[in-house]
PLY file of the C-alpha trace (Angstrom):
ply
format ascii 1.0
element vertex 91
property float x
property float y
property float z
element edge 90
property int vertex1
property int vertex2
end_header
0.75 -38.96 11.20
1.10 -42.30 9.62
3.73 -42.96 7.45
2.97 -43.54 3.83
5.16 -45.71 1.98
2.87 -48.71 -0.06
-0.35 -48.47 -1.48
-1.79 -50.25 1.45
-0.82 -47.44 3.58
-3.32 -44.94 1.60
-6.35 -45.71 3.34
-5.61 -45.87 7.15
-3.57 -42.72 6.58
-6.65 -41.06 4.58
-9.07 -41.89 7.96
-6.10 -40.18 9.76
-6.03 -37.02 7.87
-9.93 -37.33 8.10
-9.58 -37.16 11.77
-6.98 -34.20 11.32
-9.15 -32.03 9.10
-12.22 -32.35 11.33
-10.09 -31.23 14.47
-7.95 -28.65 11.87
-11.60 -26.28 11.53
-11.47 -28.33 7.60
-14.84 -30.53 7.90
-15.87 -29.65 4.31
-12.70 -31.06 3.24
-12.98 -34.17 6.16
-16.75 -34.53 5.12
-15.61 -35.14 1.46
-13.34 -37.67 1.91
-15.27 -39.71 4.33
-18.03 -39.70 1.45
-15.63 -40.97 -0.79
-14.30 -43.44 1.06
-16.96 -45.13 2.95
-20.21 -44.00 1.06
-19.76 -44.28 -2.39
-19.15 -47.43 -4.22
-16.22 -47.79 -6.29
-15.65 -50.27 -8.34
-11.54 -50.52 -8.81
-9.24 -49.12 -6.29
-7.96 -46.81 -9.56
-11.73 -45.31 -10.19
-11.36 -44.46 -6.03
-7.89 -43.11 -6.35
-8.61 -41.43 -9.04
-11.41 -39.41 -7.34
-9.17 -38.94 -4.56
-6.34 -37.71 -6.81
-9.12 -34.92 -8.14
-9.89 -34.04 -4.05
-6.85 -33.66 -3.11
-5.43 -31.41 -5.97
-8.28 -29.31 -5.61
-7.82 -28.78 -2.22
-3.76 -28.87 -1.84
-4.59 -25.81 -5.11
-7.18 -24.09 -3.02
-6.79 -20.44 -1.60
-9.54 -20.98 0.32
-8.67 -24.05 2.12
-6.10 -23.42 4.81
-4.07 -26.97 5.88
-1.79 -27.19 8.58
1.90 -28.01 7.21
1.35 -31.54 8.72
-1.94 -32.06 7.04
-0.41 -30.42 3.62
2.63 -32.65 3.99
0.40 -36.24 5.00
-1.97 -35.02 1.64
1.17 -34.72 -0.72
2.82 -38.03 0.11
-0.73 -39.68 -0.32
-0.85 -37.96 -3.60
2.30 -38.73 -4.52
1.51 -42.73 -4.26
-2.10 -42.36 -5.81
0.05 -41.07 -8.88
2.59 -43.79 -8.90
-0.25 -46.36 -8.51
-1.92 -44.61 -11.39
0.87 -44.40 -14.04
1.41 -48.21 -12.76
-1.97 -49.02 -13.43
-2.34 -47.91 -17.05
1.36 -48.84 -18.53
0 1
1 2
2 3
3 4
4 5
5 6
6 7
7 8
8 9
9 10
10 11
11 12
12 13
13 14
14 15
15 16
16 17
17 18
18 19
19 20
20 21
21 22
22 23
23 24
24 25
25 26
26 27
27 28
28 29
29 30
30 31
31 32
32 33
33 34
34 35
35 36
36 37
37 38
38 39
39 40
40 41
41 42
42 43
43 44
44 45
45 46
46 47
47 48
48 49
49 50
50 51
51 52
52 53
53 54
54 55
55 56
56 57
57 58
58 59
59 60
60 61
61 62
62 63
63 64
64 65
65 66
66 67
67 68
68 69
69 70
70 71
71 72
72 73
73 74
74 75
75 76
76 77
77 78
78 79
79 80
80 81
81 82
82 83
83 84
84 85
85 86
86 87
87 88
88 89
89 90
């Protein structure tokens, strides 16, 4: 998996984990985040990360939704960058 360090990194690692979750038996999961990220129009980056934020807490929280340790790892760093970006973005 890509490496996730800058904000930049967020969306070519997202269509990675995409690609992941489709091939992991998650295409609910995969389906959602495509829709997010290539059918809907956002605005701001923040309104997008923001709705990705929501995703993936949801599904990192869900007992229903079983991720690979990979896939679990590659959703928490991306998280963990959203929420920096976020706190940045309204100080």
């Amino acid at each position: 998996m890509k490496q996730v360090q800058t904000v930049e990194d967020v969306y070519p690692a997202i269509e990675e984990l995409i690609v992941a979750l489709e091939t992991g038996n998650q295409s609910k999961l995969a389906a959602i985040l495509h829709h997010r990220m290539h059918q809907v129009a956002w605005t701001t980056r923040t309104e997008l990360f923001e709705e990705l934020q929501n995703v993936f807490t949801k599904a990192l929280q869900s007992e229903t939704v079983s991720l690979s340790e990979s896939v679990k790892t590659q959703l928490q760093r991306i998280l963990q960058l959203i929420d920096g970006y976020l706190k940045q973005s309204t100080e």
